[in-house]
MARFI-667936 format. One record per residue (C-alpha): residue in one letter; x, z, y. Coordinates in steps of 0.2 Angstrom, whole numbers, padded with zeros to 4 digits, always signed. Layout:
aXZY ...
END
This chain:
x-0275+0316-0042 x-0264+0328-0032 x-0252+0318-0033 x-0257+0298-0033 x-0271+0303-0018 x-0269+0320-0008 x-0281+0315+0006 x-0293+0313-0006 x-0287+0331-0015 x-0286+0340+0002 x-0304+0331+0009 x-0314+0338-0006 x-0305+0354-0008 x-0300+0352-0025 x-0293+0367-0035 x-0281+0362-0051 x-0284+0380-0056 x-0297+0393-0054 x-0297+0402-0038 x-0298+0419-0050 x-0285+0414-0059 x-0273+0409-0043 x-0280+0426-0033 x-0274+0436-0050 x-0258+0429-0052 x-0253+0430-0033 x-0259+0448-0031 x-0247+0453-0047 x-0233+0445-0040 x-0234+0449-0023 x-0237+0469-0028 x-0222+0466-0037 x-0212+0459-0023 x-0220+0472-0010 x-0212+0487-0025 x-0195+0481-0025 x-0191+0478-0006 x-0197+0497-0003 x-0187+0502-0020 x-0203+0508-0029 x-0197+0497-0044 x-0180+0493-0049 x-0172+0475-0048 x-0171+0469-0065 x-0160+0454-0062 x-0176+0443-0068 x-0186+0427-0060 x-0192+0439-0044 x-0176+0445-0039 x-0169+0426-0040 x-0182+0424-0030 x-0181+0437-0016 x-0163+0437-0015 x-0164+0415-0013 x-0178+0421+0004 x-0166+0433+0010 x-0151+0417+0012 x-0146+0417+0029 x-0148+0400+0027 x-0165+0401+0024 x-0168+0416+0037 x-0158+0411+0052 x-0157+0391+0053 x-0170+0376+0055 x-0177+0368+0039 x-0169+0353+0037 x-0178+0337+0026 x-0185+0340+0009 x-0181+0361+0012 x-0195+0371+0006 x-0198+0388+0016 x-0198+0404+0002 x-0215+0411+0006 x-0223+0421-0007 x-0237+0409-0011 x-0219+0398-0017 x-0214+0413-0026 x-0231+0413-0034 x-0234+0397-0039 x-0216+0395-0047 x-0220+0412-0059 x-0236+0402-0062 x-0227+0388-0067 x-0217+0394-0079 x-0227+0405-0088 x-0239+0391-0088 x-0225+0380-0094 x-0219+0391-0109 x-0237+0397-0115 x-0248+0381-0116 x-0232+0369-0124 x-0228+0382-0134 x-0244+0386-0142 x-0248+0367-0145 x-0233+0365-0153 x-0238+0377-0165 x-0253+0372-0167 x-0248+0354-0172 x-0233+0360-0180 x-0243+0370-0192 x-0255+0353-0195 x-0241+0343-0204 x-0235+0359-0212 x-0254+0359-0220 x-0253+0341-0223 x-0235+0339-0230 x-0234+0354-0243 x-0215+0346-0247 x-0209+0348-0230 x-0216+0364-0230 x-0209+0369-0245 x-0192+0364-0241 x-0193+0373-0225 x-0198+0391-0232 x-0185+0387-0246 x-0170+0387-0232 x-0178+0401-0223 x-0177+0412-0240 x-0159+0405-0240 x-0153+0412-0225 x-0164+0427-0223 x-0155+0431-0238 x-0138+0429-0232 x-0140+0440-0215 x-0154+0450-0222 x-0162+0450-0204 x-0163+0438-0189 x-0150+0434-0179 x-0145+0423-0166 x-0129+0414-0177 x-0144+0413-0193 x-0155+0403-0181 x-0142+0389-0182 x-0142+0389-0198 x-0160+0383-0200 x-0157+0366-0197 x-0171+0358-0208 x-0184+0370-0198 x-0176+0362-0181 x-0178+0345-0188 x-0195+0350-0192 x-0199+0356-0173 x-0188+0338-0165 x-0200+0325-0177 x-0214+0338-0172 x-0211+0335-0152 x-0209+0317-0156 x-0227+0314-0163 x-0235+0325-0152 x-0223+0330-0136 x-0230+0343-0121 x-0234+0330-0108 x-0239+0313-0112 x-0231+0309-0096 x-0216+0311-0088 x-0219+0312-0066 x-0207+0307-0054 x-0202+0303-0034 x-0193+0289-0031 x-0177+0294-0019 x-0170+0278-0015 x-0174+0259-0012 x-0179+0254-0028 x-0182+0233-0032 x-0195+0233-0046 x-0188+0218-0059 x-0194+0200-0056 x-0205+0206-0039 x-0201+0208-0022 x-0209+0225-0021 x-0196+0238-0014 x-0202+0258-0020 x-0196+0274-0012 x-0203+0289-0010 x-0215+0286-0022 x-0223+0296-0037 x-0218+0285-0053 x-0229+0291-0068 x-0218+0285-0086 x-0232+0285-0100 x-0221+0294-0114 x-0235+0295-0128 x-0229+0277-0133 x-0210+0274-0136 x-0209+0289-0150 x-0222+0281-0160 x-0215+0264-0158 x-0209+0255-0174 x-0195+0247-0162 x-0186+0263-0161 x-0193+0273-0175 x-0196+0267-0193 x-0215+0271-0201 x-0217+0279-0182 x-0234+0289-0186 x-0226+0296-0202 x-0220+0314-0200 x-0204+0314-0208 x-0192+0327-0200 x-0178+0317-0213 x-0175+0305-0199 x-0167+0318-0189 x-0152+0323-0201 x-0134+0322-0195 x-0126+0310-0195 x-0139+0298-0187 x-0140+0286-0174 x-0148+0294-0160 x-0163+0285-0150 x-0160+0273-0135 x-0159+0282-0122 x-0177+0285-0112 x-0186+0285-0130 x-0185+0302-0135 x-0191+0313-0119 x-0202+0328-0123 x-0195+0337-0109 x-0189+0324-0097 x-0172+0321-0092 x-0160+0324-0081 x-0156+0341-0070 x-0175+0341-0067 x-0180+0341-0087 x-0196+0354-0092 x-0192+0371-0090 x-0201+0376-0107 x-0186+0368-0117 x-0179+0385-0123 x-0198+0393-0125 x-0202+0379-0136 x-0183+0384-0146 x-0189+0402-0147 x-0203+0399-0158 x-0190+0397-0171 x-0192+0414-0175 x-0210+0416-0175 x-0210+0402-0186 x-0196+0410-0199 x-0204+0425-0199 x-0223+0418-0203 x-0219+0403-0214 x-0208+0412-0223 x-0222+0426-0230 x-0237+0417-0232 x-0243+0398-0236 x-0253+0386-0224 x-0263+0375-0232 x-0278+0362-0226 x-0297+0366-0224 x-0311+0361-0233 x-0317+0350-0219 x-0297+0344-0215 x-0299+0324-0213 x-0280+0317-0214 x-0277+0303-0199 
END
């Protein structure tokens, strides 16, 4: 709404989160920020000192903002810490969630899946980063996962240049362009038996999708932030798959 109608947004005074909720996450970062410029707390290399030392730019300090600039306030400072914790919590958890759905209802895939893990845990005896490539069936498992049931079921952007829709005389620039993405990966044009969970599909060597089909994050320099929270839960998942079984409900209904 934000977006497609701000009048409307701005006239009303609509929040998209909970005044508590921004007030708490602007008052921890801004204590933060107030810490490390009088060298209460050390720099830690982290989001806040990319932060501070991107304000501190003489370009951003000593000249006029230029078109599409964006002044480093702390409210910006906020709201981009809010971001990405938002970003890597809420995707990750979801993926999890339905993750650990097709895990109940496929038992096989789940099977297979603790099998390799057994496998390779006992080949490095603990986890370590070259082990997480190793479990290639689990990160096939997580791809056909993202497919059927990706973070955002769409995928928002501006329009930077003159753009001539096909087959109209409509010009677009500077628009917000909203691409439904919930449809293509369940498409049979692109993905045989689509609403089967079958991570098989995604076995090297394979033909990778068109490109635009396969999207969970976006594309481009601007894709989701969340894409290496999402990859982390690979160890969460190794560990807790490995030890116990998930299995469905008494009141599971499959489809």
């Amino acid at each position: 709404m934000r977006q497609f109608w701000p009048a409307f947004v701005l006239f009303f005074r609509m929040r998209i989160i909970p005044k508590k909720t921004h007030d708490f996450f602007y008052n921890i970062v801004t204590s933060v920020l107030r810490a490390r410029e009088n060298g209460e707390q050390e720099k830690r290399g982290d989001f806040i000192d990319m932060m501070m030392a991107l304000r501190n730019d003489d370009c951003n300090q000593n000249s006029k903002l230029v078109e599409d600039d964006v002044e480093i306030t702390d409210i910006v400072i906020a709201a981009n810490a809010f971001i990405i914790f938002l970003g890597g919590f809420e995707t990750t958890s979801s993926t999890l969630a339905f993750m650990f759905l097709e895990l109940a209802a496929n038992e096989e895939v789940q099977e297979k899946m603790r099998e390799e893990i057994r496998q390779v845990e006992a080949k490095y005896k603990e986890i370590t980063y070259d082990s997480l490539h190793e479990l290639t069936y689990m990160e096939m498992v997580i791809q056909e996962t993202l497919r059927l049931y990706p973070p955002f079921p769409t995928i928002q952007r501006v329009c930077t240049k003159d753009y001539a829709i096909p087959e109209t005389d409509v010009v677009v620039r500077g628009h917000y362009c909203g691409v439904p993405y919930l449809g293509h990966p369940r498409d049979e044009q692109y993905f045989a038996r689509a609403d089967a969970f079958e991570p098989e599909r995604w076995r090297e060597p394979r033909a990778p999708p068109p490109p635009g089909v396969y999207l969970p994050f976006g594309d481009g320099p601007r894709y989701c932030i969340v894409l290496r929270p999402i990859r982390s839960t690979v160890v969460g998942v190794n560990s807790l798959v490995s030890r116990i079984g998930i299995v469905k409900s008494a009141v599971y209904v499959s489809g």
